[in-house]
C-alpha positions in Angstrom: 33.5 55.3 43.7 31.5 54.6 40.5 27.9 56.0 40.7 27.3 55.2 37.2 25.3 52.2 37.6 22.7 53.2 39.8 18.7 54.8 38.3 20.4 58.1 39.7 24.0 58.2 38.0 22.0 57.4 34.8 19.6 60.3 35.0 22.4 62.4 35.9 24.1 61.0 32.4 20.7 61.7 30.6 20.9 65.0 32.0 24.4 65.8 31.4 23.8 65.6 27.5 21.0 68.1 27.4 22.7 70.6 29.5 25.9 71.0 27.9 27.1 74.6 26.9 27.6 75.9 23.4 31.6 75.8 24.9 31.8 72.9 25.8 30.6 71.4 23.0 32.4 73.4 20.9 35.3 71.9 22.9 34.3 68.5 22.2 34.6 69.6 18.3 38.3 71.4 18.5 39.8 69.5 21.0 38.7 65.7 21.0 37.2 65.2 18.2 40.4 65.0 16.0 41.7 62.9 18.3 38.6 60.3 18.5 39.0 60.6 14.3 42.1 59.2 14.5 42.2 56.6 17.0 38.9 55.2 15.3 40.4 54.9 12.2 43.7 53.7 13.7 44.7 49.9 13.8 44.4 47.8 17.3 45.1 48.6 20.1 44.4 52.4 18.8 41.3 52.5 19.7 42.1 51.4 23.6 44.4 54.8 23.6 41.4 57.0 24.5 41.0 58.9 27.2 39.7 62.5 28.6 41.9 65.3 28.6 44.3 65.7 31.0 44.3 61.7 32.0 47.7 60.1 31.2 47.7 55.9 29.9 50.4 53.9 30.1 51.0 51.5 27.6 51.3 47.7 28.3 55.1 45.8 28.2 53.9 44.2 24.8 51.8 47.1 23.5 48.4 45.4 24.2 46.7 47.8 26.5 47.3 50.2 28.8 46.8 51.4 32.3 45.5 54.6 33.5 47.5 56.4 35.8 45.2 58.4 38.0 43.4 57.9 41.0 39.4 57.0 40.4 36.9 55.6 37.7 36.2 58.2 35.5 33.4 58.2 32.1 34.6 59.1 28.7 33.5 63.2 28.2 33.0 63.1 24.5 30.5 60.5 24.2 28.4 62.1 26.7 28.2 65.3 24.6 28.7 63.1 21.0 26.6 59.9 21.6 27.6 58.7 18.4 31.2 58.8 19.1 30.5 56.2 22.4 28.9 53.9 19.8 31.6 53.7 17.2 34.1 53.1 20.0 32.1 50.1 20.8 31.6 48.9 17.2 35.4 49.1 17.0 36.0 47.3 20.1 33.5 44.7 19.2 35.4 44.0 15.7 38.4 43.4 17.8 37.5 41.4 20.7 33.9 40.1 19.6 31.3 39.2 22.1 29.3 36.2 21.6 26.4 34.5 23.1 25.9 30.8 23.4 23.2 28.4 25.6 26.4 25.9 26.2 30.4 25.8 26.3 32.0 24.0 22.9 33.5 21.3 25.1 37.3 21.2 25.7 38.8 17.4 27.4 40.8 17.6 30.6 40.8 19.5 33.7 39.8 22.8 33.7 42.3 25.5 34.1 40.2 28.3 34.9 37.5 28.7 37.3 34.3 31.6 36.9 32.9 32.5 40.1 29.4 34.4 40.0 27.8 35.8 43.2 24.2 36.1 42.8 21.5 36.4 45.3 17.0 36.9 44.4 15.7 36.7 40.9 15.3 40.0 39.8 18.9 39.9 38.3 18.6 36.5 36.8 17.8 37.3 33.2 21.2 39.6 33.6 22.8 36.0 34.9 21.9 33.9 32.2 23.1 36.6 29.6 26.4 36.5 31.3 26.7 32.8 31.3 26.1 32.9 27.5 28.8 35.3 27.3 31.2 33.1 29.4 29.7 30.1 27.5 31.3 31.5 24.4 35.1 31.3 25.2 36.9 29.7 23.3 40.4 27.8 23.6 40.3 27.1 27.4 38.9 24.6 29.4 36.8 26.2 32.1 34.3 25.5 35.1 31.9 28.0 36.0 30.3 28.4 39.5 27.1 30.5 40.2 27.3 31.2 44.5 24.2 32.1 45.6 23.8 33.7 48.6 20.2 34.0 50.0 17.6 32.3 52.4 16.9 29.8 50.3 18.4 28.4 47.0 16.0 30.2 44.3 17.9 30.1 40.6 19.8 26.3 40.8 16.8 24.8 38.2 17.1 27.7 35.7 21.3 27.7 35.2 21.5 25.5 32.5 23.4 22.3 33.4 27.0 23.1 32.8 27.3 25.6 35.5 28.0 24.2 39.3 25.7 25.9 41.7 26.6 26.7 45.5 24.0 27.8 48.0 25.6 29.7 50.8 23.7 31.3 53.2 24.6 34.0 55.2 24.6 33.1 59.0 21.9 36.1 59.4 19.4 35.4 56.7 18.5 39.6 57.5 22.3 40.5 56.1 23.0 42.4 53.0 24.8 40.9 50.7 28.4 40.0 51.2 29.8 39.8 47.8 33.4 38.7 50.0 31.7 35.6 51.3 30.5 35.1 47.8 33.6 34.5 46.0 36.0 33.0 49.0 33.5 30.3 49.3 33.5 29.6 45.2 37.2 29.8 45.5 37.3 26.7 48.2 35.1 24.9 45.4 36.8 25.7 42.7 39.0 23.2 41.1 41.2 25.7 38.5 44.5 27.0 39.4 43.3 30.3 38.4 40.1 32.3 39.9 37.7 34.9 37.9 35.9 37.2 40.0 32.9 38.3 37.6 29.9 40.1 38.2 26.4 38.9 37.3 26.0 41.6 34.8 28.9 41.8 32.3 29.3 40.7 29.1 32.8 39.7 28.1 34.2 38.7 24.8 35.0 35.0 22.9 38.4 35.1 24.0 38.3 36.9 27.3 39.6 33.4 29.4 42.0 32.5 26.9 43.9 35.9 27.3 43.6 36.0 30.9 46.0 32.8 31.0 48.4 34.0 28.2 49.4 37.0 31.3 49.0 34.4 33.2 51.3 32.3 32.3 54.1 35.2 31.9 54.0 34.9 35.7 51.4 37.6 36.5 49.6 36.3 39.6 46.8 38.9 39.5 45.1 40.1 36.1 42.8 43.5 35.2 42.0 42.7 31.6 39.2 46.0 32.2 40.1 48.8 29.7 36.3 50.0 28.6 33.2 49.1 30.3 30.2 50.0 28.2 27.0 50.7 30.1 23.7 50.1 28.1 21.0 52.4 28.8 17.8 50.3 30.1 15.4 50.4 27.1 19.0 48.7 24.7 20.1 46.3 27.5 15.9 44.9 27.6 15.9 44.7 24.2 19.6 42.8 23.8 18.1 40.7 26.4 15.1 39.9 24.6 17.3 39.6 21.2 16.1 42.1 19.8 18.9 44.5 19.5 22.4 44.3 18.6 25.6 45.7 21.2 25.2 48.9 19.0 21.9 49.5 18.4 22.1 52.4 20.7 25.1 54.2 21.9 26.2 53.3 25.2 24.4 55.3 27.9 28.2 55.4 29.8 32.0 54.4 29.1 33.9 54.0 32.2 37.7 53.7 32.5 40.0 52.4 35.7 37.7 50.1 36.9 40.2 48.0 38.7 39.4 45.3 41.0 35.4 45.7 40.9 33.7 43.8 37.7 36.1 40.8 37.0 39.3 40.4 37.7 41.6 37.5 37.7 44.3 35.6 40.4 45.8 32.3 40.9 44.3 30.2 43.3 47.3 30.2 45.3 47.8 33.9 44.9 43.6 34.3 46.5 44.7 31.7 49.2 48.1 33.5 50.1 46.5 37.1 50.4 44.1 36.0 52.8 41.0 35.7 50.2 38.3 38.7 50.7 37.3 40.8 53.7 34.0 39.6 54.8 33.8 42.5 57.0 32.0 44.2 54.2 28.4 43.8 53.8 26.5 45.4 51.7 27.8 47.6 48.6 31.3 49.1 47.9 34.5 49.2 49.6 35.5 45.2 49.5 37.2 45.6 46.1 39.2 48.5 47.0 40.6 46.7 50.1 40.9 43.4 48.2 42.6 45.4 45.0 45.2 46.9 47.5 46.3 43.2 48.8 46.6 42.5 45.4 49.1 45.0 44.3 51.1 43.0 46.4 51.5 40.5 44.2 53.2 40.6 40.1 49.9 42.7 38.7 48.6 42.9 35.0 47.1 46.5 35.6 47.0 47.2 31.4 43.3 46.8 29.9 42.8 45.6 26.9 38.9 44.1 27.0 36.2 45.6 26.3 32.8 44.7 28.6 29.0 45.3 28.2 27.2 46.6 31.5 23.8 45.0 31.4 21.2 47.7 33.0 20.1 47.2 36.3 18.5 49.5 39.5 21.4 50.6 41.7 22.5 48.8 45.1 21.5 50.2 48.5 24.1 52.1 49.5 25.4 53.3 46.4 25.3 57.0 46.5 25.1 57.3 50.3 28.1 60.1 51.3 28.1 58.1 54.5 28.9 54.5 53.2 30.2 52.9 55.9 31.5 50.1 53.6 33.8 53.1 51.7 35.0 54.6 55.1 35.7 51.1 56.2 38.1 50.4 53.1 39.8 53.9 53.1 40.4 53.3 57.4 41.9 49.6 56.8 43.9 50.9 53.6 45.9 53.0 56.3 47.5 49.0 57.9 50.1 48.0 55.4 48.9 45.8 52.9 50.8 42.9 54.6 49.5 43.4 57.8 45.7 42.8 56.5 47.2 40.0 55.1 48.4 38.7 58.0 45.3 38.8 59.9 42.9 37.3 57.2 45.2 34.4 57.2 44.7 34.1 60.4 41.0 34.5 60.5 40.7 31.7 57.2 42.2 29.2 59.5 40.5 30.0 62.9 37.6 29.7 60.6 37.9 26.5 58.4 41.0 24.8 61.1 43.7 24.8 58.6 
């Protein structure tokens, strides 16, 4: 799993660019840098064709994006060792899918046809929130709902979203229970109105025409859609600033650029798709593990797995459980990843309608 946004993954990335070796920055020079050159200066998508050494992409059916074919996350090696380079991939990125802020959506008439869900729960994370909703305020050329679930005690945040979002309070059974990001977005799905479901994180930036792409795939008949190619973590002192709005996306280089993050972040399904899967596990409380399970299920179903968007990773302190070796969370996903997919499936059904009678 991805330690990358905890306090301790970044210190370790701090650390990592004062440490390298004469070598291996000399192999940064011979052997990537050429190859940075020219996808920089390359046309669209050439700058998505990036990757470390030794990892293999796949190009998308219509050339859009590509998927990489190995196992885990992994973070771009050059810009560690070459900040600079991490910061012009951005600025390219940024020139081709542009990321805008706004306090309220355009306006589009009729139903809407895709529905946000947030989970959220305190307030220390709120100023990350309201960024996001700016972002997702921004999309343009689809009609959209967005609903913030909050999942704590009491309801803490519904007077600062500004009005066009729907708020949910949903309070865990055992007001003492970590967070359950699971019961987060299968109770925003049962509210939702859209045929199609985005799972997004309270932290992540997404471009002007993120939605609007999502249901192009969509509409090809994909039921499940990674639009994930680059996720661009901003080191804390950059992401206050951008915050405060002071700083631009590339005022700094990004601290991290992570790759193969499939179903954790955002990720898209049909309604019906999310319904016919069995929804999330709540099993999982607390950090990691849920979107590995749930990411399995989906491969069940036609799958966009070629990124093509770029995302900005808001700073924020890690989760509890993030760099335990003894997760339970991560040794309950790899255990249930040995049932075949459509036996889990099976049995969530089943648990959905024990749960709700239908």
């Amino acid at each position: 799993m991805l330690p990358s946004c905890s306090a301790h993954g970044r210190s370790i990335a701090m650390a990592e660019r004062q440490v390298f070796s004469i070598r291996q920055r000399l192999g940064v020079w011979i052997r990537d840098r050429w190859r940075w050159e020219r996808a920089l200066a390359a046309q669209q998508p050439g700058p998505l064709s990036l990757a470390n050494r030794g990892e293999r992409l796949e190009a998308a059916p219509d050339g859009s994006g590509f998927a990489c074919r190995w196992a885990f996350t992994s973070r771009l090696h050059a810009p560690l060792v070459q900040p600079e380079l991490g910061r012009r991939l951005l600025r390219r990125c940024l020139a081709a899918a542009p990321i805008e802020r706004r306090t309220a959506p355009a306006g589009c008439a009729g139903a809407p046809e895709l529905s946000v869900l947030i989970g959220h729960r305190g307030l220390e994370r709120l100023p990350l929130l309201l960024a996001t909703l700016e972002s997702l305020a921004a999309q343009e050329d689809v009609r959209f709902e967005c609903l913030v679930i909050e999942q704590d005690t009491t309801a803490r945040i519904a007077a600062s979203l500004p009005g066009w979002v729907r708020h949910l309070h949903t309070p865990l059974d055992d007001p003492d229970a970590p967070y359950n990001r699971s019961h987060t977005f299968n109770a925003g799905a049962r509210a939702a109105s859209a045929p199609v479901l985005l799972l997004h994180d309270n932290d992540m930036l997404v471009p002007s025409g993120y939605g609007r792409r999502i249901l192009e795939r969509v509409a090809r008949g994909y039921a499940v859609v990674n639009p994930k190619r680059f996720i661009f973590y901003l080191e804390p002192e950059h992401s206050r600033q951008l915050l405060a709005g002071t700083a631009g996306f590339t005022a700094s280089p990004p601290e991290l650029i992570v790759q193969n993050l499939e179903a954790g972040g955002s990720l898209a399904i049909t309604a019906q798709a999310f319904a016919e899967i069995g929804g999330m596990d709540e099993a999982f409380s607390g950090w990691g593990g849920e979107d590995n399970e749930f990411w399995d299920r989906c491969r069940t179903l036609p799958t966009w797995i070629w990124g093509y968007e770029p995302i900005v990773h808001l700073w924020h302190r890690g989760q509890p459980l993030k760099q335990a070796a003894d997760n339970p969370n991560l040794q309950r996903a790899r255990e249930a990843m040995t049932i075949p997919a459509q036996e889990r499936i099976m049995a969530l059904r089943r648990r959905v309608q024990e749960r709700h009678g239908h």
